[in-house]
N, C-alpha and C positions, 0 to 999 in steps of 0.2 A: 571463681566463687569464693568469698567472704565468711569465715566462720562466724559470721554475727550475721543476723537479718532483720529485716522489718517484724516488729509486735512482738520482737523477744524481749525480756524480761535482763537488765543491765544493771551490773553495780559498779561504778566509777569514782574515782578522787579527785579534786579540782587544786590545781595551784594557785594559791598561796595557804591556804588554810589547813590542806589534807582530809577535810572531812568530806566522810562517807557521801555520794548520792546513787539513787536508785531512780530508776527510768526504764521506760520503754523504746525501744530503737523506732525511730518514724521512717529513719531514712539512711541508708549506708549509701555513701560518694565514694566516688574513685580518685586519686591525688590529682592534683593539677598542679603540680609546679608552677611556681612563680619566683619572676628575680625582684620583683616590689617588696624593700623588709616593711611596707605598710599592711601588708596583706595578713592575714591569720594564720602561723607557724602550721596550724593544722591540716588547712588549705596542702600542705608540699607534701603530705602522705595520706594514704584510706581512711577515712574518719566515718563516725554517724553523727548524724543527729538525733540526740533522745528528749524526749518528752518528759520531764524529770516529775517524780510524782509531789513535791511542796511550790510547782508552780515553774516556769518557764520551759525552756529550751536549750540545751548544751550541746556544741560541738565540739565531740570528743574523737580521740583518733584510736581507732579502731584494739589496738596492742596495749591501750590504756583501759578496756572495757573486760569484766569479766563475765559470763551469763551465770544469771539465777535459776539453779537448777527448781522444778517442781510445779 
């Protein structure tokens, strides 16, 4: 079990910029290792994916994600 879940409430940091995003988790994955370095770094550990609220979708890996208490 995942201390993040679906329809929680996420604040996260994006590389290269460091600014704030806020989202909702749609979907927590389990890691899949991979030996492709074409594959998404994120893909090789627990990541979600959130619904970020000024528009798309980030996959962020789970120990980068903090919940929004309230």
């Amino acid at each position: 079990m995942h201390p993040i879940s679906a329809g929680e409430r996420v604040e996260f940091r994006l590389w290269p910029n460091d600014q704030p995003y806020i989202g909702t988790v749609a979907e927590v994955r389990e890691a899949v290792p991979q030996a492709d370095p074409r594959i998404r770094r994120v893909d090789n550990e627990a990541h979600a994916l959130v619904d970020v609220d000024t528009g798309g979708q980030a996959a962020v890996a789970l120990s980068e994600l903090r919940k929004i208490e309230g």
